[in-house]
N, C-alpha and C positions, 0 to 999 in steps of 0.2 A: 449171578450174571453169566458163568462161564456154561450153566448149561442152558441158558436160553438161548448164548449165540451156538453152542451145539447143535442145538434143535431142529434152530433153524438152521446150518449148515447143511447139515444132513434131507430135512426137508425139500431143499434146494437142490440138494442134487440128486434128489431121488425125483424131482420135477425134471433135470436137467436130462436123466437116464430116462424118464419117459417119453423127453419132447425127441429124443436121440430112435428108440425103440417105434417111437409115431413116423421119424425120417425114412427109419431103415422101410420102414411098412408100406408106404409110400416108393422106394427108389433107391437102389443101393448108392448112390452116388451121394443123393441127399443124405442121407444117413451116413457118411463119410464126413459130410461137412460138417455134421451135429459132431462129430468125434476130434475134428478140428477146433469146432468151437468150444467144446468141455476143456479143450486143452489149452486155450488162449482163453477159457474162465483160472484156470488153475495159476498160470504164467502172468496174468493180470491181477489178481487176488496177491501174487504173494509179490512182487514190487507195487502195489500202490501206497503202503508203507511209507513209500521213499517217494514217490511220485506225485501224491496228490495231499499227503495229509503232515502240515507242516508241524516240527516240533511242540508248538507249545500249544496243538490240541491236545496231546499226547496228555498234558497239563489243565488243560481248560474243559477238554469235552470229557464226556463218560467213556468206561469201557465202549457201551453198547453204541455209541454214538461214532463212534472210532471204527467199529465194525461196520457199523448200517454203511459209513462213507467208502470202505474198503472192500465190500460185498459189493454196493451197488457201479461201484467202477470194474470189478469184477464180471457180471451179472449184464453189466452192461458190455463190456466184451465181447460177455457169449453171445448175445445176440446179437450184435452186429456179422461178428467173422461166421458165425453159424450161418446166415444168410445169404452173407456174400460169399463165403467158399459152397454153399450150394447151390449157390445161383451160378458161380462160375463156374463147377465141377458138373453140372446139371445142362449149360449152355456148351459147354465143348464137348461132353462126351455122348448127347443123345441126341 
């Protein structure tokens, strides 16, 4: 199990490093915000732990199921702030 959720870790952020690299291509500013948001993926990722996923899943769900919940609050992070730190980095500086 531990190297399926590798897999897909790395997967993910080698989508994360292309949607960042499509920003930069696009606008350097944009591409700022994709580097803001890799960074509130990583900072969201390692507190949802504590945040969203209560002791006795730890117990009741699977490994993998423990991940899928703490990737996609993760995952979901990055796109939000990716958007909105480039929409606002994008709306004040051009």
């Amino acid at each position: 199990m531990r190297v399926l959720t590798f897999l897909t870790f790395v997967i993910a952020m080698a989508a994360m490093i292309g949607m960042d690299i499509f920003l930069f291509s696009e606008d350097v500013l944009y591409g700022i915000g994709g580097v803001i948001g890799t960074v509130a993926f990583f900072i969201a990722y390692s507190i949802s732990g504590d945040m969203i996923i209560a002791p006795r899943d730890y117990w009741r769900l699977s490994s993998w199921e423990v991940f899928k919940k703490k990737f996609g609050y993760g995952f979901g992070a990055y796109i939000v702030v990716t958007f909105v730190a480039a929409g606002i980095l994008g709306a004040v500086f051009n």
